[in-house]
Wavefront OBJ file of the C-alpha trace (Angstrom):
o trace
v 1.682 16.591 14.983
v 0.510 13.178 13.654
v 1.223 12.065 9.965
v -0.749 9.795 8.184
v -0.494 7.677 5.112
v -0.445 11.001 3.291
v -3.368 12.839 4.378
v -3.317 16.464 5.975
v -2.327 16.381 10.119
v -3.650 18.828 12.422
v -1.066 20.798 14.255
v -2.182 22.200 17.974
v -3.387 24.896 15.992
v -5.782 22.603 14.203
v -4.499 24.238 10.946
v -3.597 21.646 8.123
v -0.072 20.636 8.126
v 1.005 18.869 4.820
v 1.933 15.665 5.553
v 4.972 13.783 4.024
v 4.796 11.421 1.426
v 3.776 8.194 2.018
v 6.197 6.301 -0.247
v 8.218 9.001 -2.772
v 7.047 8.676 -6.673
v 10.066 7.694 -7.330
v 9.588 4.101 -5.827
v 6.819 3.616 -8.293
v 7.442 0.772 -10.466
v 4.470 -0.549 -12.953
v 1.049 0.583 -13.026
v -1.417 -2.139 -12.375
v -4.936 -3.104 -12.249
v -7.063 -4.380 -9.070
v -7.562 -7.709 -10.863
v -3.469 -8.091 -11.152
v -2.545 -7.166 -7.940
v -5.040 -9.480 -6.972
v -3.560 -12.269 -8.974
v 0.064 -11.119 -7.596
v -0.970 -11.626 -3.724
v -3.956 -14.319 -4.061
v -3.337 -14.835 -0.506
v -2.312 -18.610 0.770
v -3.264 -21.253 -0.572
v -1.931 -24.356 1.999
v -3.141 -25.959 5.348
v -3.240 -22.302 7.372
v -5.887 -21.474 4.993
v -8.260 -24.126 5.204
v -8.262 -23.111 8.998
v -8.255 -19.766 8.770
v -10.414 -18.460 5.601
v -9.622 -15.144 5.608
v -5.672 -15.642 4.814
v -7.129 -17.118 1.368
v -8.331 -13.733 0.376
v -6.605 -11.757 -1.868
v -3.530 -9.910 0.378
v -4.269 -12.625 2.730
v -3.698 -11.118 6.061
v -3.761 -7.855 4.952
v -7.013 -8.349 3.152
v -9.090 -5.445 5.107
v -6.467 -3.052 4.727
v -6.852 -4.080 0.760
v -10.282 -3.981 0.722
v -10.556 -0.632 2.234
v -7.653 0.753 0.243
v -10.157 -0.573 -2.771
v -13.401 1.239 -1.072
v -11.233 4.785 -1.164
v -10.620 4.384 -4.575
v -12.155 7.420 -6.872
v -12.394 7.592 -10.452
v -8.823 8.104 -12.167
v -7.329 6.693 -9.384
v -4.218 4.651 -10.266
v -2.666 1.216 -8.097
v 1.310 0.871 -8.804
v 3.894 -1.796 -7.418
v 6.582 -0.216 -5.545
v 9.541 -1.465 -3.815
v 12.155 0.984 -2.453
v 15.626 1.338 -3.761
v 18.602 -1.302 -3.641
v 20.096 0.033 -1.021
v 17.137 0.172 1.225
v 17.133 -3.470 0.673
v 20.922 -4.270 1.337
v 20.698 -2.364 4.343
v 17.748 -4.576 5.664
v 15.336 -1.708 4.943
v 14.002 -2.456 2.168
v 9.814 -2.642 1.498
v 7.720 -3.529 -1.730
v 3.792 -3.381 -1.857
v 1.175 -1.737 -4.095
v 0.491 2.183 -3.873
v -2.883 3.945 -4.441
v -1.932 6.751 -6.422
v -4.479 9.943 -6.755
v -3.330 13.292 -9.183
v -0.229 12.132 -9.285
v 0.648 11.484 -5.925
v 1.064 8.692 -3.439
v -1.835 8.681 -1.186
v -2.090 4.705 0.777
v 0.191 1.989 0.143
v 0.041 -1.881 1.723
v 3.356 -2.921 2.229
v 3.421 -6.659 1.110
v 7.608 -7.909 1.846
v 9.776 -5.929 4.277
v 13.322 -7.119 5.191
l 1 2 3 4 5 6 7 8 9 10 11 12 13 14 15 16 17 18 19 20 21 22 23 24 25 26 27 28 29 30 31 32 33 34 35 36 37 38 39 40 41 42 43 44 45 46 47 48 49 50 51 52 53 54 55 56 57 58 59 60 61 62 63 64 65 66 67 68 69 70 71 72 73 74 75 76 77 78 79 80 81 82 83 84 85 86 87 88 89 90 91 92 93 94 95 96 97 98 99 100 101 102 103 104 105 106 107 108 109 110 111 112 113 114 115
């Protein structure tokens, strides 16, 4: 069976399986706008960018994977920081991003810091 990012998986069967959460609610932090989690991860802004243009986009690197998480977004859709509990983080687990949030329920997340 393959999860992923919170959409139905197909068993063998090819019956809908539901998948796991992406991130749990719980994780969920602030809600935010598109225009403020653009201004939180403007991308870089030093020597890699000037050769590389795409790292200057907002999310930088991660800028499709923004873009398209922007493209999937439906009316009363929500975007929320996350970042996973203390622990996560003290056991070198840890991850923070932004989650797409539809109905009340984690749907896509980017995951911008990882330790």
């Amino acid at each position: 069976m393959l999860l992923c990012q919170g959409q139905p998986a197909y068993a063998a069967d090819k019956a809908p399986v539901q998948a796991a959460p992406v991130i749990p609610a719980a994780w969920l932090i602030k809600k935010i706008s598109v225009a403020e989690a653009e201004a939180e991860h403007p991308g870089m802004r030093d020597e890699r960018a000037k050769q590389h243009l795409e790292l200057a986009r907002p999310f930088g690197a991660l800028n499709a994977k923004w873009e398209a998480l922007k493209a999937d977004m439906q009316p009363n859709d929500e975007l929320w920081t996350f970042s996973s509990p203390p622990r996560t983080w003290e056991d070198l687990a840890g991850r923070a991003g932004i989650a797409l949030v539809r109905d009340g329920q984690v749907i896509e997340v980017i995951v911008t810091m990882l330790n």
